[in-house]
matplotlib code that plots the C-alpha trace (Angstrom):
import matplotlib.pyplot as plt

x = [234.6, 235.3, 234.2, 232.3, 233.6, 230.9, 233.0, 230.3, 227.2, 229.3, 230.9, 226.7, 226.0, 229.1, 228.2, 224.7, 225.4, 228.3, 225.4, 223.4, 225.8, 226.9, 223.2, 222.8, 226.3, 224.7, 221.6, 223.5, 226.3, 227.9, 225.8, 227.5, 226.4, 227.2, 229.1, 228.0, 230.5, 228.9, 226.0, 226.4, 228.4, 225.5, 223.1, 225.5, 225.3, 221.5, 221.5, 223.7, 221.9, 218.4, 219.8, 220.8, 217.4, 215.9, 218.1, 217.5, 213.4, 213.6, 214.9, 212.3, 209.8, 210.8, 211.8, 208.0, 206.7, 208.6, 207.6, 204.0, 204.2, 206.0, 203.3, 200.4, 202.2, 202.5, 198.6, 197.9, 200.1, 198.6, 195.6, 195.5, 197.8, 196.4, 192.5, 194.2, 196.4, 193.6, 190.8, 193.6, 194.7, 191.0, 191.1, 188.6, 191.7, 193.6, 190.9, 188.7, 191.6, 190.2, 192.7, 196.2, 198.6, 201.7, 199.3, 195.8, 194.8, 190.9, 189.8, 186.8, 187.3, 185.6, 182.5, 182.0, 182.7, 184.4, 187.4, 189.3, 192.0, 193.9, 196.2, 195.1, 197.7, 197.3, 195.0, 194.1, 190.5, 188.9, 185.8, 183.1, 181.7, 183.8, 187.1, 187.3, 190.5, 190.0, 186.3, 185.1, 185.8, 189.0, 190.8, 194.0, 194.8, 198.7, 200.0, 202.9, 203.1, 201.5, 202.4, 201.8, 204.5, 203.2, 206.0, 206.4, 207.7, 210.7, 210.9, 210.9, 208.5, 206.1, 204.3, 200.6, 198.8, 199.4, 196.9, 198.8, 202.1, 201.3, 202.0, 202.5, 201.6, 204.2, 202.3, 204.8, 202.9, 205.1, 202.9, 204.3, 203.0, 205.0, 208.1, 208.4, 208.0, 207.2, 207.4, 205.6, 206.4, 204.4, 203.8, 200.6, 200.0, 196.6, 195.1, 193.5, 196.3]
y = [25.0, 28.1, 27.2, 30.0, 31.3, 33.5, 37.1, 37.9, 38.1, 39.8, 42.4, 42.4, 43.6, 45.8, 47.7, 48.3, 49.2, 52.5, 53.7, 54.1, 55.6, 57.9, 58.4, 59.7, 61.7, 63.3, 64.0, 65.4, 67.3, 70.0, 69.3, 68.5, 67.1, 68.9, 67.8, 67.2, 70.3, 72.4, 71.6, 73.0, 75.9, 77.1, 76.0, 78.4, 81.2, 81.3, 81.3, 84.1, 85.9, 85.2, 87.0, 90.2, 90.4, 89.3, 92.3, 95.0, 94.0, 94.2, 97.4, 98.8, 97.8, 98.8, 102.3, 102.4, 101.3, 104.3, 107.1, 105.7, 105.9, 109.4, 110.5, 109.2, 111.1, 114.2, 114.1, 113.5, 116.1, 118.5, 118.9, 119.4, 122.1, 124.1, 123.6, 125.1, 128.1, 129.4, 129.2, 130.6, 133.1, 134.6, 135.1, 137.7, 139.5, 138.9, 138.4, 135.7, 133.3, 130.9, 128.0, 128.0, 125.6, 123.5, 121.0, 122.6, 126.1, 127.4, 130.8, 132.3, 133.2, 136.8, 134.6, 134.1, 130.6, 129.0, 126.6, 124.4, 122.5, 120.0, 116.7, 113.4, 110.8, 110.0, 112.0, 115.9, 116.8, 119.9, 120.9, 123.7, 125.4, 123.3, 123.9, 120.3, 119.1, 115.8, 116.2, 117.1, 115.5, 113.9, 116.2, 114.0, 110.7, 109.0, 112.4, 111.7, 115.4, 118.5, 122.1, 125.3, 127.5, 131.2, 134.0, 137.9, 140.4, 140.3, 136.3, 135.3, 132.3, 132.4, 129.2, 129.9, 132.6, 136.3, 139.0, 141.6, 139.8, 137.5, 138.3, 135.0, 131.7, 128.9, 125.1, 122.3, 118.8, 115.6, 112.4, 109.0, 106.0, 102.7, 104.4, 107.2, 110.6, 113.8, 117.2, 120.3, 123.5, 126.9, 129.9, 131.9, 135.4, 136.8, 139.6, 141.5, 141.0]
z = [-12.3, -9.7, -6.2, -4.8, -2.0, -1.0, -1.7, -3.7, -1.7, 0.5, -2.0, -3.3, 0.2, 1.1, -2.1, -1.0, 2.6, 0.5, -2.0, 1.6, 3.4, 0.2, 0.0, 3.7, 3.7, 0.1, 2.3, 5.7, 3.6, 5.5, 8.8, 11.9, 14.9, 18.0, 21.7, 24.9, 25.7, 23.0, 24.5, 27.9, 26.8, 24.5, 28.1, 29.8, 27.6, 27.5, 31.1, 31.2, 28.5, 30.5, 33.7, 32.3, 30.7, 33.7, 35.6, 33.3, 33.0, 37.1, 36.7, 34.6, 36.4, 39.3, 38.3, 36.9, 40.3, 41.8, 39.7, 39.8, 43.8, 44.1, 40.9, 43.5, 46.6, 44.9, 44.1, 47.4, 48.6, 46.0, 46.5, 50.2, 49.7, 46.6, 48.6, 51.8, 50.1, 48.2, 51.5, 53.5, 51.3, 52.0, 55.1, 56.7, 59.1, 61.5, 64.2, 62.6, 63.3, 65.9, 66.6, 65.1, 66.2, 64.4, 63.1, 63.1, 61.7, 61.9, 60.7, 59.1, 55.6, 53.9, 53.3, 57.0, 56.9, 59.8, 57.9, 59.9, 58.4, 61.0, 61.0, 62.0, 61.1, 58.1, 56.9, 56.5, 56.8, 56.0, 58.7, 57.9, 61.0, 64.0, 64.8, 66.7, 65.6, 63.5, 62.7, 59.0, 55.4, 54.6, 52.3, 51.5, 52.9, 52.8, 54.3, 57.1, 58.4, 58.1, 59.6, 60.1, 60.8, 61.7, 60.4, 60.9, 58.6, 59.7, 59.0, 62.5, 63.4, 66.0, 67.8, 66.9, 65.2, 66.5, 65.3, 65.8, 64.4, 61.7, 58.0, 56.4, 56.8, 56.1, 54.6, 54.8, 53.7, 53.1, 51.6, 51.9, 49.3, 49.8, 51.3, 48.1, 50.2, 48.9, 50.4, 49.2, 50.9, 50.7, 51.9, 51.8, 52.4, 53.1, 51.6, 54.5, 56.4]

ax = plt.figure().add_subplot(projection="3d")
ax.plot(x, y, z, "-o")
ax.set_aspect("equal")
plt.show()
């Protein structure tokens, strides 16, 4: 008789533990694992690739924020000056003008209404029947100067109103919304002048 040695129960088992393995290599064929190294390379790159995003998103927005603050000054700025070129433009003549100064001009127009448009920082108001500088309805608000500049014919500038000079009038407005200025300049000439 063969003495058992015990090879077989161990071959018995060796053979199961290879169909397992085989089994699982079937099952994971062609997949890899992947290295610490790998691992923080890929970390990197997404961190990379999250900052430019990040940057260029930045960018975008605050491009957006900047044309919505200069759109907002410019509204501002507009409508005071498109209200006071067209009241001023009416004028009644060159004596109805009552107060004229770099920052406050009052006149009666050819309805007889005494109009007096002056600077109070920050704001321009618009007063109907007082010429007390600062009094009346706000007309624009955010605006960081306002003048009047008082020119001849022959384009010389003179410090307030002359009724005997005067042929043009010379609006410079600048509006200011979270540090995006904008400047409108124009010049009105009035008809019974």
């Amino acid at each position: 008789m063969m003495q058992d040695t015990g090879y077989r129960i161990k071959d018995k088992e060796k053979t199961k533990l290879d169909i397992v393995h085989r089994a699982s290599c079937i099952m994971h064929r062609g997949k890899r694992g992947v290295t610490l190294i790998e691992l923080v390379i890929t970390m990197v790159l997404m961190g990379i690739v999250a900052l430019v995003v990040a940057n260029a998103l930045s960018t975008g927005i605050k491009g957006n924020l900047t044309t919505d603050n200069r759109k907002e000054a410019l509204d501002q700025a507009r409508v005071a000056m498109e209200r006071m070129r067209r009241e001023i433009r009416n004028l009644n003549n060159s004596a109805s003008v009552t107060t004229s100064s770099a920052t406050q001009f009052c006149f009666t127009d050819t309805e007889s209404t005494l109009i007096d448009y002056s600077y109070s920082n920050p704001n321009v108001t618009r007063d109907t029947g007082n010429c007390a500088a600062g009094g009346g309805a706000t007309l624009s608000t955010n605006i960081t100067s306002l003048s009047f500049v008082y020119l001849r014919a022959d384009g010389t500038t003179d410090a307030a109103f002359s009724a005997a000079n005067t042929k043009l009038i010379r609006i410079t407005l600048t509006s200011t919304i979270s540090s995006e200025a904008v400047q409108l300049q124009s010049e009105v000439w009035p008809r019974n002048l």
